[in-house]
Backbone bond lengths (Angstrom), bond angles and torsions (degrees), N, CA, C in turn:
res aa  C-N    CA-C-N  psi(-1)  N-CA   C-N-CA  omega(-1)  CA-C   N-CA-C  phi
1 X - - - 1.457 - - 1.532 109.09 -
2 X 0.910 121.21 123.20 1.383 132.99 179.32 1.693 103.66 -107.76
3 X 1.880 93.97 136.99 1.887 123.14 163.53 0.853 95.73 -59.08
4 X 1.891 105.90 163.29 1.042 126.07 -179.48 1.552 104.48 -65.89
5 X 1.735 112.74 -33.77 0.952 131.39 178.06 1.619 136.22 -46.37
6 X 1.119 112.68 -36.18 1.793 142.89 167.91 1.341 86.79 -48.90
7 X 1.387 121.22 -65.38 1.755 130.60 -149.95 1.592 99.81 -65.50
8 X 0.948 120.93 -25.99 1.414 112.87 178.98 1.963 111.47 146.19
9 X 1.287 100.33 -152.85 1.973 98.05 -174.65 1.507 97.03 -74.53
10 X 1.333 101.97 172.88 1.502 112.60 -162.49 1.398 91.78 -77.85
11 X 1.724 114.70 -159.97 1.199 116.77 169.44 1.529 115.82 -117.86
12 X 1.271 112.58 32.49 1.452 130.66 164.49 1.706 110.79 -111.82
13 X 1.359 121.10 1.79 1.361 106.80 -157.63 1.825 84.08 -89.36
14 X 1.366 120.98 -24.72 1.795 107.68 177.07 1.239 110.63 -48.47
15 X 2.148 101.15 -70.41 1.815 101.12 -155.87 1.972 89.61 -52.14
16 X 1.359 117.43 -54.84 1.590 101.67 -151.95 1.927 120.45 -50.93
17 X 1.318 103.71 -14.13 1.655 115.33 166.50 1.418 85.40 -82.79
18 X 1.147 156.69 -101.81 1.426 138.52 -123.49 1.340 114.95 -90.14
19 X 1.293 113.98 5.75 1.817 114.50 166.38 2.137 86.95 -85.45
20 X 1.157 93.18 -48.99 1.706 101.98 -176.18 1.808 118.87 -39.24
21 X 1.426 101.49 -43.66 1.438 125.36 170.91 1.642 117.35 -59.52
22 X 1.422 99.29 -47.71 1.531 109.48 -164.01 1.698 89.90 -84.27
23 X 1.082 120.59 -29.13 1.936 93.99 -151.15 2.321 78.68 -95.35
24 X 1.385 118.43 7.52 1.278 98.98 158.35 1.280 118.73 -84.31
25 X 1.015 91.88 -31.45 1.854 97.35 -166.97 1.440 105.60 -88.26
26 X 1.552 117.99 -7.15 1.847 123.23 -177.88 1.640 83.50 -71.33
27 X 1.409 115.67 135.49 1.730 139.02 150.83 1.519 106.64 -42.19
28 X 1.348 122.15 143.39 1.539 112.94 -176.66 0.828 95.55 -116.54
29 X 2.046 111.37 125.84 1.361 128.69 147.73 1.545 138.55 11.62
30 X 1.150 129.04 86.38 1.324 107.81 176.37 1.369 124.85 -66.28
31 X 1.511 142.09 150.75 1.242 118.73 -169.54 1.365 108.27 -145.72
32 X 1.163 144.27 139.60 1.256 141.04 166.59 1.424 135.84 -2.13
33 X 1.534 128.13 131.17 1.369 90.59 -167.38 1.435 114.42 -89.07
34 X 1.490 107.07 11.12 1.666 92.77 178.09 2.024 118.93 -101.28
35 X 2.133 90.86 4.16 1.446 94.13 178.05 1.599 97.30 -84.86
36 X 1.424 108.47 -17.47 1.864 110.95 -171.81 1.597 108.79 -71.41
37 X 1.384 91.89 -34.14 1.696 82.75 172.06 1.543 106.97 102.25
38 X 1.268 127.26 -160.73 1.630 132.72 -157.58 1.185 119.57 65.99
39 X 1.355 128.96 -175.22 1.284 151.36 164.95 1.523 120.98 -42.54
40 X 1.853 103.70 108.69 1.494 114.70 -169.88 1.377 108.15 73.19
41 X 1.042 141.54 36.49 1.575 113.03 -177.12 1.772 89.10 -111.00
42 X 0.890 132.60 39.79 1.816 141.33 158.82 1.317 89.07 -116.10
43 X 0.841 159.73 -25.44 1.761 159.81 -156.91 1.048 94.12 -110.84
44 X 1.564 140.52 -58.36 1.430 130.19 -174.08 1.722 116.41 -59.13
45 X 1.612 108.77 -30.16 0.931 133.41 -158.28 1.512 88.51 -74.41
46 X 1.138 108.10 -71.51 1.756 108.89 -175.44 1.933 116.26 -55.34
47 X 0.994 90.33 -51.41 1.612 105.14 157.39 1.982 109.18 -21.43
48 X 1.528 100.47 -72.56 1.366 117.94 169.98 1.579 103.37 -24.73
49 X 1.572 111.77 -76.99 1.633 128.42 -159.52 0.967 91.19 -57.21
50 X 1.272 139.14 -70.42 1.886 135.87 -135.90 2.103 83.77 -80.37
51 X 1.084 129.58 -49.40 1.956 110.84 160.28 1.421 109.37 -34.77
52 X 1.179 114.15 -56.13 1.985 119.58 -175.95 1.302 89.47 -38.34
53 X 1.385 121.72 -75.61 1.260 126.44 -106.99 1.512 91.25 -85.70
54 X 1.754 118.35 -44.07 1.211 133.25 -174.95 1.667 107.77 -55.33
55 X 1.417 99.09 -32.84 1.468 113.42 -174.60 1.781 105.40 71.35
56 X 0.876 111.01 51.23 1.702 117.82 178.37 1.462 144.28 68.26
């Protein structure tokens, strides 16, 4: 009795190359600079609210 495995690659080894393909070639997200992270961006963040809150 022979695996599915004997017979050859699974039947995930396509989509996972062409999800693999697409999310290289997908443009990357720009994102906030306090979701990007570095220096102060919890301070900018709060910074943000107390502008909200004052309303400008």
């Amino acid at each position: 009795m022979t695996s599915a495995t004997d017979t050859g690659p699974s039947g995930l080894a396509l989509p996972l190359a062409l999800a693999a393909e697409l999310a290289a070639s997908a443009p990357a997200l720009r994102r906030a600079p306090e979701i990007r992270g570095g220096n102060g961006g919890r301070d900018r963040r709060a910074a943000r609210r107390r502008a909200a809150r004052v309303g400008r």
